[in-house]
C-alpha positions in Angstrom: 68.6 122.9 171.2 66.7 124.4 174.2 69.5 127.0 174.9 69.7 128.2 171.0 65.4 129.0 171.4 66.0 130.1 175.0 68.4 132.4 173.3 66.4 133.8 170.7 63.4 134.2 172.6 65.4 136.2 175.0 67.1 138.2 172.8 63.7 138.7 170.9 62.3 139.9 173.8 64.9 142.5 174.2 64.6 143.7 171.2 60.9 145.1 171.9 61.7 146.0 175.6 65.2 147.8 175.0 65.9 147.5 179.0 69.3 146.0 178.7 68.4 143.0 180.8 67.8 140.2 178.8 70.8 140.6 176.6 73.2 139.2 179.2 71.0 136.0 179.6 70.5 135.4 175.7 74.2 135.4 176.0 74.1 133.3 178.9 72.0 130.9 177.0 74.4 130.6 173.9 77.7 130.0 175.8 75.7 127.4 177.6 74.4 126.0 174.7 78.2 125.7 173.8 79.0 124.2 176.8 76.6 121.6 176.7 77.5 121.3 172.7 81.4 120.2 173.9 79.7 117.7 176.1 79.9 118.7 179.5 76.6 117.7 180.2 73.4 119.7 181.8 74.5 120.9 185.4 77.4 122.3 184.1 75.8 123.9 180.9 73.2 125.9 183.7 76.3 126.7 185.9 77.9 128.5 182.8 74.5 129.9 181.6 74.3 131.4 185.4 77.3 132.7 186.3 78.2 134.2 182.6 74.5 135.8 182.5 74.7 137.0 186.1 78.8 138.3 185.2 77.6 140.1 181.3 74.8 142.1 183.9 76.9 143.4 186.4 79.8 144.3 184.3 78.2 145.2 180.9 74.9 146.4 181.3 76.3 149.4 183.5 78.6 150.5 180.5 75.6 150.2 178.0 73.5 152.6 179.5 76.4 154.7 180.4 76.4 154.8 176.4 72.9 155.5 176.1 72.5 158.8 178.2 75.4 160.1 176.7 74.7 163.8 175.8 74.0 164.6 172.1 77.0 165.9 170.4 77.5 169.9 171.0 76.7 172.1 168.2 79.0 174.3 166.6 79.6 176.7 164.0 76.1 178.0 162.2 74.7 175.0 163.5 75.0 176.3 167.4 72.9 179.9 165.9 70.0 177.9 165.1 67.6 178.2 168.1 69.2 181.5 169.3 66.9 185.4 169.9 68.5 187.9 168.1 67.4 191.6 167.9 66.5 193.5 164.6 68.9 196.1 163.7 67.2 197.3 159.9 63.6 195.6 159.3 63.3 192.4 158.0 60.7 191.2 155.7 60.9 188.8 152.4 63.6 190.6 150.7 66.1 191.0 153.6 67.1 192.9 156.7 69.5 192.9 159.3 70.4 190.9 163.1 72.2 191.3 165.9 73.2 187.4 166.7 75.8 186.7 169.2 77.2 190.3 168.6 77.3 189.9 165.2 75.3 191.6 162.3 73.8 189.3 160.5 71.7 189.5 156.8 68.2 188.2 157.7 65.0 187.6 156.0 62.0 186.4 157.1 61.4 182.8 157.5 57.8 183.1 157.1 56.9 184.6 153.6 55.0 188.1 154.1 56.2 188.9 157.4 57.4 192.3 158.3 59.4 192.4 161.4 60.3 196.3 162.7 64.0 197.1 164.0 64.4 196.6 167.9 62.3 193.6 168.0 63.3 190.3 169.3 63.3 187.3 166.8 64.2 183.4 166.8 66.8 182.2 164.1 65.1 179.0 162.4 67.8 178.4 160.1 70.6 179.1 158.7 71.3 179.7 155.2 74.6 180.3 154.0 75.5 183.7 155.6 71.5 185.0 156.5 69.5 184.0 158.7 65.9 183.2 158.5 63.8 184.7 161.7 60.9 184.3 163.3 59.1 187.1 165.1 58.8 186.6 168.9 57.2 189.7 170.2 
């Protein structure tokens, strides 16, 4: 019974610190709860709680936070415009107007209501709406 609470307080504790340590040794503390379930008595039990929680953190913790700092997943399509400066080609206020984004013209209106933005300026795309985007003055 001391492993099964040895492994829930560990694996309690994990859950608030989010290190990837204690993982392997609430592990650890199950497969030697196991152990000394099948009867193979106490030694052996903290010889398998050892070597299995010292084995899970040198072979699995490495690939977990390999997982973890993976990069987010690469935009694309509109999605990848979002974020981008564009230059005004016709004025855009409320009711329209016109971008260059990534060589492209582009419909565009204002993403803030009442804002007039002149042609040559520089502007921020803050979303995309079917085919116009919505701008934000930068100048």
């Amino acid at each position: 019974m001391i492993w099964i609470v040895l492994a829930v307080i560990l694996a309690a504790a994990e859950l608030m610190s989010l290190s990837l340590v204690l993982v392997p040794f609430a592990a650890g503390a199950v497969l030697g709860a196991l152990t000394e379930l099948a009867g193979w008595g106490s030694v052996v039990a903290l010889s398998v709680f050892l070597v299995s929680s010292g084995l899970l953190l040198a072979r699995v913790r490495p690939i977990a936070r390999r997982h973890l700092s993976t990069p987010p997943r690469i935009r694309s399509g509109v999605a990848a415009l979002v974020g981008q400066t564009a230059v005004v080609t016709a004025h855009v206020d409320d009711n329209g107007g016109a971008i260059k984004l990534g060589g492209e013209i582009w419909t565009a209106r204002a993403y803030q209501d009442g804002e007039f933005i002149a042609a040559g300026r520089r502007v921020y795309v803050a979303e995309i709406q079917g085919a116009t985007a919505l701008v934000i003055n930068t100048d």
